[in-house]
C-alpha positions, 0 to 999 in steps of 0.5 A: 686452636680450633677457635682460632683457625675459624677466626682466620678462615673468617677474616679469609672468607669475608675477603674472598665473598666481598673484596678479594677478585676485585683487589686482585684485578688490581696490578693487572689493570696497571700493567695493561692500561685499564686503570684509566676507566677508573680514574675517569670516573666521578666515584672513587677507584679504591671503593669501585675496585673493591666491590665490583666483584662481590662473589657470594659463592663464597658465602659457604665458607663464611658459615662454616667458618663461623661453624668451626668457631662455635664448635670450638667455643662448646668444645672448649666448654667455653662461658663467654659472656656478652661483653667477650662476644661483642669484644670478639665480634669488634676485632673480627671486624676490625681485623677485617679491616687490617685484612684488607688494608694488607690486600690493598697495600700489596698490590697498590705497589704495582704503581710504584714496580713492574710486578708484585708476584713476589710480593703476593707470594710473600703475602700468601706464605704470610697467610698460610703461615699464620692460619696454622700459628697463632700470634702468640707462638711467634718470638723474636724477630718472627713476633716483630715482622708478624705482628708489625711489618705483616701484622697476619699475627695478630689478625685472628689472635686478638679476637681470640684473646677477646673471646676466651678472656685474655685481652688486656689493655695494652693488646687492645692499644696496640690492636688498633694502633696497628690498625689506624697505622696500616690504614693511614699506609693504605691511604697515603700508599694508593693517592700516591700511586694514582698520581704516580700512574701512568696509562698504558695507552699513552 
């Protein structure tokens, strides 16, 4: 458990040092018109968005989350090999990504809506929820909208499963089916929102 509360607080934390106030600023440059700069431009918005506002204030966290999964590691007497720990090193970075498709896809639907405060609210109690449980204490309609409709289930619990050696070949299937699905979403979900996007300046 400590394990993988320090693998969630991770993934959190690499959002918040790399992408998270540059994502957020999203549906508020919709709403008031200050898309436009970033359509104007040669490079891509989504990319531009996503860097701006690298805050690497946020770094600490990033350590201490990693500190809180080693000491979970030697707490639990844990003898991962090499193979475990680039496993576990592969899915924290590929959970990232899923990660940040899910803060993507959230606010790209303020293209299509007035507002996503409800949205966001639903992402943070999705999130709130799934740093305290793991995947696999989710059953029945909970385990089929976390682990598939808001997939925050399996974030931190296949790179825990990596770790402690309980990945098998069907969690990684369906791990990076989710993953290629939720990126594919992302992608379709934003071109159409910019070509859905109209300036509030005109």
């Amino acid at each position: 458990m400590i394990i993988y509360i320090g693998s969630f607080s991770l993934l959190n934390a690499l959002s918040m040092v790399i992408c998270f106030f540059g994502l957020n600023s999203i549906p508020y440059k919709i709403k008031n018109g200050d898309m436009d700069l970033y359509l104007t431009k040669p490079v891509s918005p989504l990319l531009r968005l996503t860097f701006e506002q690298i805050n690497p204030g946020s770094l600490p966290l990033v350590l201490m989350s990693i500190g809180i999964i080693v000491y979970g590691a030697v707490t639990a007497k844990l003898n991962a090999g090499a193979v475990q720990i680039a496993s576990c090193v592969f899915w924290l970075l590929a959970m990232a990504v899923l990660y940040y498709d899910m803060e993507v896809i959230i606010r790209a639907l303020s293209f299509f809506f007035v507002t996503d405060a409800r949205l966001t609210q639903l992402e943070e109690a999705g999130i709130d929820l799934c740093m305290k449980l793991p995947g696999i204490a989710f059953y029945g309609i909970y385990k089929v909208i976390f682990y598939g409709f808001l997939p925050y289930g399996i974030m931190a619990t296949l790179p825990v499963q990596s770790l402690i050696g309980e990945m098998n070949g069907r969690l990684a299937c369906y791990g990076i089916l989710i993953l290629a699905g939720f990126s594919f979403l992302t992608a379709v979900l934003w071109k159409n929102g910019v070509r859905h996007y109209n300036s509030a300046s005109s």
